[in-house]
C-alpha positions in Angstrom: 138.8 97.5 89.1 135.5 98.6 88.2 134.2 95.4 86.7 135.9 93.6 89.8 133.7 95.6 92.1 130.5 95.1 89.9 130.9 90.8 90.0 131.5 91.2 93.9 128.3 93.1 93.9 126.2 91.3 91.4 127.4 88.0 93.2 126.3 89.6 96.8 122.7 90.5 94.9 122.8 86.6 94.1 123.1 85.1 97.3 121.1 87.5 98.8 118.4 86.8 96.3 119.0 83.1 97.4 118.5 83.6 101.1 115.0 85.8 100.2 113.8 82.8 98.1 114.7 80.2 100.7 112.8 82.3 103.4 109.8 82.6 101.2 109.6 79.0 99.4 106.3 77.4 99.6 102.8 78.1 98.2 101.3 81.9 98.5 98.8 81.1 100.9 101.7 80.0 103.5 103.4 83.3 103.6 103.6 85.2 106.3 105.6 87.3 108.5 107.7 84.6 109.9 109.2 84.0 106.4 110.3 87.8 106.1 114.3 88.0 106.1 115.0 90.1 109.1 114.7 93.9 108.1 118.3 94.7 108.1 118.8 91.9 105.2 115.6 93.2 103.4 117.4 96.5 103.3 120.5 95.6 101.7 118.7 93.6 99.0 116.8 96.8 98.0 119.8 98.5 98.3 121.6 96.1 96.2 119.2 95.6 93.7 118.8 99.5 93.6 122.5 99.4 92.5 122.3 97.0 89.8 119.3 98.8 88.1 121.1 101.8 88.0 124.2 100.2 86.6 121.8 98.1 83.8 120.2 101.3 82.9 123.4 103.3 82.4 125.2 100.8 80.5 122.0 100.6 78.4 122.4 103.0 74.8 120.6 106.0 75.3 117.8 105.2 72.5 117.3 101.8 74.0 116.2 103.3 77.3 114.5 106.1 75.6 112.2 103.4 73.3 112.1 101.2 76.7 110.4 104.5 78.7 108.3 105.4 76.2 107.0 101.5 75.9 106.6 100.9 79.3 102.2 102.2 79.0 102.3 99.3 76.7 103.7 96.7 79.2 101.3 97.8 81.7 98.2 97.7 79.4 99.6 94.1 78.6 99.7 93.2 82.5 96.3 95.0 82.8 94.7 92.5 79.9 95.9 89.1 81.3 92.9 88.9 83.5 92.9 85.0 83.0 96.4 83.7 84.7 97.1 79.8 85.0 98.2 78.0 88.2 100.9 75.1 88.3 100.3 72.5 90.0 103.3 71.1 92.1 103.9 68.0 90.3 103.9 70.4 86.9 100.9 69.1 85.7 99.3 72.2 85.7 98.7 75.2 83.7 96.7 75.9 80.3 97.3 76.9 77.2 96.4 80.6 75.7 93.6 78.7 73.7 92.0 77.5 76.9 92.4 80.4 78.4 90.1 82.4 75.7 87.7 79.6 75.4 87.1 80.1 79.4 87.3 83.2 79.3 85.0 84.1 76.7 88.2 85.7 74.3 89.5 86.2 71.2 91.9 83.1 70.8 94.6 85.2 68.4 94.8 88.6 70.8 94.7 86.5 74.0 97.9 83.9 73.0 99.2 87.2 71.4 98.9 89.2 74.7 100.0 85.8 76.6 103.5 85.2 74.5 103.9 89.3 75.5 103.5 88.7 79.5 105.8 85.8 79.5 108.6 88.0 77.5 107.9 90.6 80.5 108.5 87.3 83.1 105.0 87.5 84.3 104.2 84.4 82.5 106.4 81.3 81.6 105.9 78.8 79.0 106.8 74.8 78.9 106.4 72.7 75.8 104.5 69.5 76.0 104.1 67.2 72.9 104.5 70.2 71.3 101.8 72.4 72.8 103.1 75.5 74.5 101.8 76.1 78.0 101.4 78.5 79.8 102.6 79.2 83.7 102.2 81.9 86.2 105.9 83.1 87.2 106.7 84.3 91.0 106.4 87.6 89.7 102.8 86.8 87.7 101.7 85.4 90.9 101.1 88.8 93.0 98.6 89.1 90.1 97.1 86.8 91.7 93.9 88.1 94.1 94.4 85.3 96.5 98.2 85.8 96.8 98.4 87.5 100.5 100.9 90.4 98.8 99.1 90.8 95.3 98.9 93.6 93.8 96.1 93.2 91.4 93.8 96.0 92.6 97.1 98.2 92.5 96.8 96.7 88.5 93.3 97.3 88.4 93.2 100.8 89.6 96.5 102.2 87.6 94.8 101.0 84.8 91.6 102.4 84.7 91.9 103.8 81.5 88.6 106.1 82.1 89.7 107.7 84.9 93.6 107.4 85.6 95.0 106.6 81.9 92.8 109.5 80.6 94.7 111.8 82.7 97.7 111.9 81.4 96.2 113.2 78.1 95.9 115.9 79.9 99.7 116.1 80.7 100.3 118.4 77.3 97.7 120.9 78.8 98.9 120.2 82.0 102.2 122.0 81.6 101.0 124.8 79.8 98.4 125.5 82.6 100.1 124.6 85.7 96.8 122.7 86.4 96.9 118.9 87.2 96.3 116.2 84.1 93.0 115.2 86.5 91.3 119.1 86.3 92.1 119.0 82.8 90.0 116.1 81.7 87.6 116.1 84.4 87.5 120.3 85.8 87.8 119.6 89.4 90.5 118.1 91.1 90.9 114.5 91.8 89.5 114.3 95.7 86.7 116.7 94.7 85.3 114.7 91.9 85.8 111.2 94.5 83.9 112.9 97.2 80.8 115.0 95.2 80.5 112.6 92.1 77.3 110.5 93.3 77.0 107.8 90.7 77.3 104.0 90.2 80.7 104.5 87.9 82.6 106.8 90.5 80.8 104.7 93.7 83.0 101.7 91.9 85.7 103.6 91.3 86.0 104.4 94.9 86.1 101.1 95.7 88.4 100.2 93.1 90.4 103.2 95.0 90.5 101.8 98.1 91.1 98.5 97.4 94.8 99.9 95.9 95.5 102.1 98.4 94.7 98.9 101.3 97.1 96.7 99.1 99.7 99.0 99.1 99.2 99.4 102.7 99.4 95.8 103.6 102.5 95.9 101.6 104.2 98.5 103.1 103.0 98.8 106.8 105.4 96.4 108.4 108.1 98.0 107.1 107.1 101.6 108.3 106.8 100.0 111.5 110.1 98.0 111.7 111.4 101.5 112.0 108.6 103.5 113.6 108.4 103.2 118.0 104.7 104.3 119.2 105.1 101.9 122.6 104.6 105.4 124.1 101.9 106.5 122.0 98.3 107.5 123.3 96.6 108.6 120.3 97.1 107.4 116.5 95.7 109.3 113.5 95.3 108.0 110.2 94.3 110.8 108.2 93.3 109.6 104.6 93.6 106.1 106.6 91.0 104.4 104.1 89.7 101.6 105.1 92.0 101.6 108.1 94.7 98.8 107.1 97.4 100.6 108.8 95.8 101.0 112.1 94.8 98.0 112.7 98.2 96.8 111.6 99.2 98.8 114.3 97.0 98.1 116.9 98.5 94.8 116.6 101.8 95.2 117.4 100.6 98.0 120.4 97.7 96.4 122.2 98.3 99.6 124.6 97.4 102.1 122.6 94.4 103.1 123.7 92.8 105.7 121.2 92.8 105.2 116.9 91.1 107.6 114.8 90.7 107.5 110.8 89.7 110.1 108.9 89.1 109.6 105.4 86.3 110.4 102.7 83.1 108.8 103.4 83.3 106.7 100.4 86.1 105.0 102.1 85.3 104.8 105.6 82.1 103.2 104.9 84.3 100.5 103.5 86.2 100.4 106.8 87.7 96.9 107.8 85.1 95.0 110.4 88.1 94.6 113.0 88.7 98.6 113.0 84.7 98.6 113.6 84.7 96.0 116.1 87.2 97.9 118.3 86.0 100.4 121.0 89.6 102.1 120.9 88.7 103.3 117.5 86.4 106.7 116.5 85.9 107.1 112.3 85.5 110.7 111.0 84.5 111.2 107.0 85.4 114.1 105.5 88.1 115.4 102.9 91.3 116.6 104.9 90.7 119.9 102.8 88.3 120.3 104.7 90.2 121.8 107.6 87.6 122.7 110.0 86.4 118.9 110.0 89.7 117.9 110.3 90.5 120.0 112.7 87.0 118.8 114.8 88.6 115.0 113.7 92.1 115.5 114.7 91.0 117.6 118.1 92.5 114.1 120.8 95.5 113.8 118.7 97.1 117.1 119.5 
């Protein structure tokens, strides 16, 4: 009974899988909104696919997923290294091999096929033989690596990777638990937002930007979602408070041209990064300032009450 259900299910996750990759096909740059699978199908293949994770995971032995958990830092330094990644071409002519990769690149020829073979066991990279040199491929999945993919996450990459800054942190983790202090004031004695805002130096000034660029990625990822199920037709003011460089409301401005007052609030690192639409707009006032500071906040957020 219980296998029964699981096929049904697993067969369900295929053809759902089938319908997203028919409404998607086509090159990167072609994707838009009008090759999004209406919300309500979107929804049950996350739910689905939830499902099936869970059911891999449990039927996995305990000491596999233990070992898989405690390797996943690897796989994401691996992802973080393969800074060099291939196109093909549509008639499969394209595509390089890990040696041309390193020799563009500047590399080590052994580490960078080594760390190339790892990304295409991880499915971020594929490999076809020809005349029996192995080249390399970007995968669907190695493509939102990509920074001209219009959903990539590479500055996501970039900035959970920063192994100065965010990697660091988490050897702080041991302390962390002792002291009830974040991994972050461990390592660095302030918090996080504190050392972003009063750090003024070249490193942290690229860091912010690094910042932002991940937090504006994952914003242009997830706004149309929030707003499939979010109504503001009767809105009159919209505040983005740590709005960065103000992806969401503009994304929102968008969809209600009738809205007539925006305001983001962010730390002026950010803000001074905001997009030139936002800036463009005379619906739009920008406040810097960290929101723990209340009594700016409070000044910022004074037309949204």
């Amino acid at each position: 009974m219980i296998k029964a259900s699981l096929f049904k299910l697993a067969l369900f996750g295929v053809l759902i899988s089938i319908v997203l990759k028919i409404r998607n096909s086509g090159p990167p740059a072609e994707l838009n909104e009008t090759k999004m699978p209406p919300w309500p199908i979107f929804k049950a293949a996350v739910a689905v696919n939830k499902f099936l994770t869970l059911a891999s995971e449990k039927s996995a032995p305990p000491h596999q997923r233990i070992l898989s958990l405690s390797m996943a830092y690897t796989q994401s330094a691996i992802i973080y290294a393969i800074d060099a990644i291939p196109n093909e071409n549509n008639d499969g002519s394209g595509g390089a091999t890990c040696e041309q990769v390193a020799q563009i690149q500047n590399l080590d020829i052994k580490f960078t096929c080594r760390f190339m073979v790892a990304a295409s066991t991880m499915g971020i990279l594929k490999t076809k033989s020809f005349n029996s040199i192995t080249m390399f491929f970007t995968t669907t999945l190695g493509d939102l690596l990509r920074s001209d993919h219009p959903k990539s996450l590479r500055d996501n990459v970039l900035y959970l990777n920063q192994a100065e800054k965010i990697s660091s942190v988490y050897a702080g983790a041991e302390k962390s638990i002792k002291t009830g202090n974040s991994g972050f004031f461990e390592v660095y004695g302030k918090t996080f937002f504190d050392w972003l805002a009063n750090e003024d130096n070249d490193r942290t000034k690229e860091f912010q930007q690094v910042f932002d660029a991940a937090m504006s990625s994952t914003n242009r990822i997830s706004t149309r979602s929030i707003l499939a199920d979010l109504d503001l037709s009767n809105a009159q003011t919209v505040c983005d408070v740590g709005g960065g460089r103000g992806n969401f409301l503009i994304e929102i401005a968008r969809k209600y041209p009738n809205i007539p007052n925006f305001v983001l609030f962010d730390l002026p690192g950010s803000v001074a990064h905001a997009l030139p639409e936002l800036l463009a707009s005379n619906r739009t006032q920008i406040f810097s300032g960290s929101f723990f500071d209340l009594p700016k906040l409070q000044f910022a957020l004074q037309d949204c009450s």
